[in-house]
C-alpha positions as CSV (number, residue, x, y, z in Angstrom):
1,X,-5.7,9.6,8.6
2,X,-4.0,8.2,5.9
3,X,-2.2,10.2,3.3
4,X,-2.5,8.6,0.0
5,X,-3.9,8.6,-3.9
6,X,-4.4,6.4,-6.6
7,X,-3.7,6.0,-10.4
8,X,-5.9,5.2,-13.6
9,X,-3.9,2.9,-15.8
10,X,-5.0,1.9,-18.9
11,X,-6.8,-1.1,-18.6
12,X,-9.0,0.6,-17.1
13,X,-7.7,-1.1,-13.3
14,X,-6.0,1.3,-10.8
15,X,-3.0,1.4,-8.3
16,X,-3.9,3.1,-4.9
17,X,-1.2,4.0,-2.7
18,X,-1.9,4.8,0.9
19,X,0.6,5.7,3.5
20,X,-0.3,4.3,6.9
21,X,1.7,5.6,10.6
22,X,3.0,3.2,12.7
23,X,1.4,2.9,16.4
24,X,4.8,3.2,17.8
25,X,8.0,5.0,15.9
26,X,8.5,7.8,13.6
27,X,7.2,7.5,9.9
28,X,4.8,4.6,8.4
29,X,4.0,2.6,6.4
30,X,3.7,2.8,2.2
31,X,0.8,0.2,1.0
32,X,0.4,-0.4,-2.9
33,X,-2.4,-2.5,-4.3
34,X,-3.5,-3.0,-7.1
35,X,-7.4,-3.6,-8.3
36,X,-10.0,-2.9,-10.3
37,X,-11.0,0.2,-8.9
38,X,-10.7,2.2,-5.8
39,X,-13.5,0.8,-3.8
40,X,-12.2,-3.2,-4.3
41,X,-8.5,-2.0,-3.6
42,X,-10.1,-0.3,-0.4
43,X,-11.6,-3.6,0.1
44,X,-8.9,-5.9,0.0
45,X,-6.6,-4.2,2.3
46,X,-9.5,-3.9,5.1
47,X,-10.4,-7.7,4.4
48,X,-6.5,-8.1,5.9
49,X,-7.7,-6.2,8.9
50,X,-6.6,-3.0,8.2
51,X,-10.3,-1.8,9.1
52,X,-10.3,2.0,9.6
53,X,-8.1,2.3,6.0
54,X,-10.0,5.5,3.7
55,X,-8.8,7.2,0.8
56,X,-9.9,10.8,0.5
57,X,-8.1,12.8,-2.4
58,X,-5.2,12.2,-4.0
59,X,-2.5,13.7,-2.4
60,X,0.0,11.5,-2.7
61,X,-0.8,9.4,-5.9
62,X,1.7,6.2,-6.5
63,X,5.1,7.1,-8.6
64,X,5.8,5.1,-11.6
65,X,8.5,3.3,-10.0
66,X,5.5,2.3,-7.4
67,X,2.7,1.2,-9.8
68,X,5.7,-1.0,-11.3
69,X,6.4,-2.9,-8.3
70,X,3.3,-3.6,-7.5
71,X,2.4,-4.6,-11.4
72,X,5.1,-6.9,-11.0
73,X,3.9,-8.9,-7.6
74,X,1.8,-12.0,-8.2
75,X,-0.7,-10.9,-5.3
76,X,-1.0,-7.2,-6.4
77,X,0.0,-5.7,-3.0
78,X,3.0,-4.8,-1.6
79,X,4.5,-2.3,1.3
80,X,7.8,-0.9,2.9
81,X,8.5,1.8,5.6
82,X,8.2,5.5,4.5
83,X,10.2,7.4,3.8
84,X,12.0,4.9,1.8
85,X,15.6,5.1,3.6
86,X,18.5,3.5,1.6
87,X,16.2,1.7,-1.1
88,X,14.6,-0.6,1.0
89,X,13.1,-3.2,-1.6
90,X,9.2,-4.2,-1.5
91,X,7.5,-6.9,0.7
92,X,5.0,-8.7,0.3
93,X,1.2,-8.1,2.5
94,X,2.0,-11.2,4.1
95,X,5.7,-10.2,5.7
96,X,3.6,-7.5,7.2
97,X,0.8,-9.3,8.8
98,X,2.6,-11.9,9.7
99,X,2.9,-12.3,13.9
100,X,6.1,-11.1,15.5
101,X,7.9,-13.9,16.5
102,X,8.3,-14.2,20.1
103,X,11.7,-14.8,21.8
């Protein structure tokens, strides 16, 4: 299950943060997209393959430093590992789909 939440902005668009676990490690994954509501945000990230991604409550709603980041990135969708450990900056969805490369 997910933990995650989202936030209303003005516009009238929101930010949803979800934080996904890794298969393998200790901690996750912190996904920000923005959209025009919850349901199209849901939508976008399951269109990447993240398939089994719901947001129920809002636990953990996106921190203004968050919704900026993500304001701020030309595809509206960004991630890094959480907990954030020694102000990792954000990535872009595609540095995290992207196939490992193979040695």
């Amino acid at each position: 299950m997910a933990d995650g939440g989202f936030t209303k902005l003005p516009g009238g668009s929101v930010v949803v943060a979800l934080t996904l676990p890794r298969p393998l490690g200790d901690g996750g994954v912190r996904v920000l997209v923005h959209a025009a509501n919850r349901a199209r945000a849901l939508t976008r990230l399951r269109n990447l393959g993240l398939r089994a991604v719901y947001l129920r409550g809002n636990s953990a709603p996106p921190t203004p430093d968050e919704v900026t980041a993500v304001l701020h990135h030309p595809d509206g969708l960004v991630w890094r590992t959480s907990p954030d450990i020694g102000g990792e900056l954000w990535h872009g969805i595609a540095a995290l789909l992207r196939p490992a490369a193979t040695a």
